[in-house]
N, C-alpha and C positions, 0 to 999 in steps of 0.2 A: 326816753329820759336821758336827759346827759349829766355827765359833773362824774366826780368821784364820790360812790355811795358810802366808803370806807368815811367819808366827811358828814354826810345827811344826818340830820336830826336824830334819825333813829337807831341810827349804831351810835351816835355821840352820847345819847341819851339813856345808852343798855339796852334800850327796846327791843335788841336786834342785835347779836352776833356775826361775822364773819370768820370762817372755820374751814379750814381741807376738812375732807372726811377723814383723811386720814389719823389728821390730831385727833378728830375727834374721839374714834375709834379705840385710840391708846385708853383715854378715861374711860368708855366702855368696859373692855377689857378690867380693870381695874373693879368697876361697883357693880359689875352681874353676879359677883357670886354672893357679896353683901347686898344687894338689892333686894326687897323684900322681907328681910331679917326683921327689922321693925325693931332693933335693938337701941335704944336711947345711948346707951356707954358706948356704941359702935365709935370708935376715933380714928380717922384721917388726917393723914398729913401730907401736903403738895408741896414739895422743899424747894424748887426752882418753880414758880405758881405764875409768874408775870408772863405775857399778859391777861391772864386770865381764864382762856378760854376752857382748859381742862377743869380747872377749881369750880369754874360753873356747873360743867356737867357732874362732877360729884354731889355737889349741893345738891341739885335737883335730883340724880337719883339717889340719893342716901339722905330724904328731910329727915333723919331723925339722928342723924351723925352728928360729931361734935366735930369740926375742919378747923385745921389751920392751914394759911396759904405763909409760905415763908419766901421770899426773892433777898438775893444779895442788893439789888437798887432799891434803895427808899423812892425814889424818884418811877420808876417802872407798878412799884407796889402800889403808891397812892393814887397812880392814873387806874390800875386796876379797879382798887378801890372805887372810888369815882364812877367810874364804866359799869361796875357788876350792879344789876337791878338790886333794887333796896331789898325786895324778897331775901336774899338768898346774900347779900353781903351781910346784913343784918346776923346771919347766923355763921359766919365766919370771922375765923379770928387775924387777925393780918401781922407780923412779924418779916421786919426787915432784920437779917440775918446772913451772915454767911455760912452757907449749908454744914461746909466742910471745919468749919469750929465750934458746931453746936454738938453739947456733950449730951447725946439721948439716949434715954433710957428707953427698955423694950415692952414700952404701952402704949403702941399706936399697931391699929389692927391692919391696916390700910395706908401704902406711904406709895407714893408717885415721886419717881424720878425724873422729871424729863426735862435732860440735861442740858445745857449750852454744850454745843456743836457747830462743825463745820457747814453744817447746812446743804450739804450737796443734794442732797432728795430735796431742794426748792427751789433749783436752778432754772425751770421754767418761767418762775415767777422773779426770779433774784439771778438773770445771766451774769450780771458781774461777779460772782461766787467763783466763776472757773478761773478769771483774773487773778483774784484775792488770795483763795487760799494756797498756799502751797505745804509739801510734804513734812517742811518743821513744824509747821500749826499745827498738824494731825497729832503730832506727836506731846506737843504741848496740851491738845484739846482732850488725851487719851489718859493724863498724867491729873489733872482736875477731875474728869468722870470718874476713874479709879476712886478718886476721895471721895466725890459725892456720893458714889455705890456702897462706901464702906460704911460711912456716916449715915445712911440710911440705915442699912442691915442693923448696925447697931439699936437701930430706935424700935426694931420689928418685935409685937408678941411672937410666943411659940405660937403657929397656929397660924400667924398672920401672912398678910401677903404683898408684896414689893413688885411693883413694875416701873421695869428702866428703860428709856425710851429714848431716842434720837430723832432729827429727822437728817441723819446722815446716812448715806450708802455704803460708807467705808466699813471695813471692818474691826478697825483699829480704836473707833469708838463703839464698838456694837461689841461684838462676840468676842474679841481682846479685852477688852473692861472687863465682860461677866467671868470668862475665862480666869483673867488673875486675880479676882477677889475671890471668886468661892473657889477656886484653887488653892486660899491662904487659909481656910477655915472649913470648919465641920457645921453640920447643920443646917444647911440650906438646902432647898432642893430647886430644879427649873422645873415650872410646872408646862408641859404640853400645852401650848394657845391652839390647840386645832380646835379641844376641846371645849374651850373658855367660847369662841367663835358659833359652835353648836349652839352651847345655852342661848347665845345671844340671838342669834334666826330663832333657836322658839322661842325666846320671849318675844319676837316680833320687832328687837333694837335693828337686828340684820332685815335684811329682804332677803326671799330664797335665792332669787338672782343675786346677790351681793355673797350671800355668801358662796357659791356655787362659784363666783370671780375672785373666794378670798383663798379656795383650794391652793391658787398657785405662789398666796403671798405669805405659806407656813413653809418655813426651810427647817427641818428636822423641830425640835423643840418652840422657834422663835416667829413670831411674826415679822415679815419686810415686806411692804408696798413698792413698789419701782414706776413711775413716771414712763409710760409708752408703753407697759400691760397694763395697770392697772388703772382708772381714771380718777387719781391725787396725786399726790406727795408722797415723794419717798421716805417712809417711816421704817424705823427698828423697834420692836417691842419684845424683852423677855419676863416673863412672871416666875416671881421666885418666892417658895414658901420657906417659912423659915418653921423644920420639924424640931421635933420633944429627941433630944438624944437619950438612947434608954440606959446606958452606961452612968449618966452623970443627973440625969432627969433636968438636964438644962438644952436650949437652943446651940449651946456654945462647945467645941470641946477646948479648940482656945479664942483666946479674944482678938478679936478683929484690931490691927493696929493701925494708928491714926497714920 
């Protein structure tokens, strides 16, 4: 077969997907512990959702979730749009937004981060990246995730749970983000992905082989895939629950500032 598949009918059409495992894996992470719940009020929210491919896989495991997919491009959002099978677009809500000046409130059980980044875990597939970016961008790109982490956390139930995600290597977008946000506030916690990773082999999302190769890509609390061990894209993923403080019976002990 020749041509570019990424053009075929059948990825144009939704019929069909194209996905690293890696992204994929982030949404994972994300609906094993909500999967199965069978809860109708269960609420999702995908704040950076373009192009789509993670917002699908919540749909499909969480049919009974109520999703919003939010992207700063109207223009990114409505191709999404577009693209996501009628299944499953049909039950999502689409919101062009700017993450980082949406005032949310903490009723959404399930919020995805996954952020605009330097992109460097996809320089396999994108060599021009090593060109491009250089050490101000990091600094710029680490300066907007800060906000988009904060503006999440804000919108999270007590109880609920937050996954922030890159597919950058540096650490400037990854564990410096998580570092100075939940460094400004009380009530968050990083949950351990070794474990999240578990559930996932035994519900059968993992293969034992897979996950047996994910051993090497859990660094203390977080998930990172790296290009040349692992066979994807370099992803960052941390899970963050936001607990009940028992001082004040709120998530908060101050508030997160914009």
């Amino acid at each position: 077969m020749r041509g570019d598949i990424a053009k075929s009918a059948v990825v144009r059409e939704g019929r069909a997907r194209i996905q690293d495992e890696a992204s994929q894996l982030v949404a994972e992470v994300l609906a094993v512990q909500a999967a199965g719940e069978g809860d109708p009020t269960l609420r999702v929210l995908d704040l950076c959702a373009a192009p789509g491919g993670k917002t699908a896989i919540l749909a499909e495991r969480l049919p009974e979730a109520e999703i919003m997919a939010v992207d700063v491009s109207r223009t990114r959002l409505d191709t999404m749009r577009k693209r996501m099978p009628e299944p499953l677009a049909g039950r999502i809500r689409f919101e062009a937004a700017d993450a980082t000046k949406m005032e949310l409130q903490p009723e959404w059980d399930r919020i995805l981060c996954d952020v605009p980044c330097s992109g460097t875990g996809t320089m396999a597939r994108n060599p021009e990246i090593r060109l491009r970016v250089t050490e101000a961008d990091l600094g710029r790109q680490h300066a907007r995730q800060v906000a988009i982490l904060r503006a999440g956390l804000r919108g999270l139930k007590v109880g609920g749970r937050l996954v922030y995600s890159s597919c950058s290597l540096e650490r400037e977008e990854n564990e410096a983000v998580v570092a100075e946000v939940l460094g400004a506030v009380q009530g968050f916690a990083v949950v351990a992905v070794a474990a999240i990773l578990d559930q996932l082999a035994e519900r059968g999302v993992v293969t034992a082989e897979g996950r047996e190769r994910l051993r090497s890509a859990t660094e203390g609390d977080f998930l990172r895939t790296l290009p040349g061990v692992h066979p994807c894209d370099g992803f960052f993923a941390a899970v963050i629950e936001r607990r009940r403080n028992q001082a004040t019976g709120t998530g908060y002990i101050r508030e997160l500032s914009s």
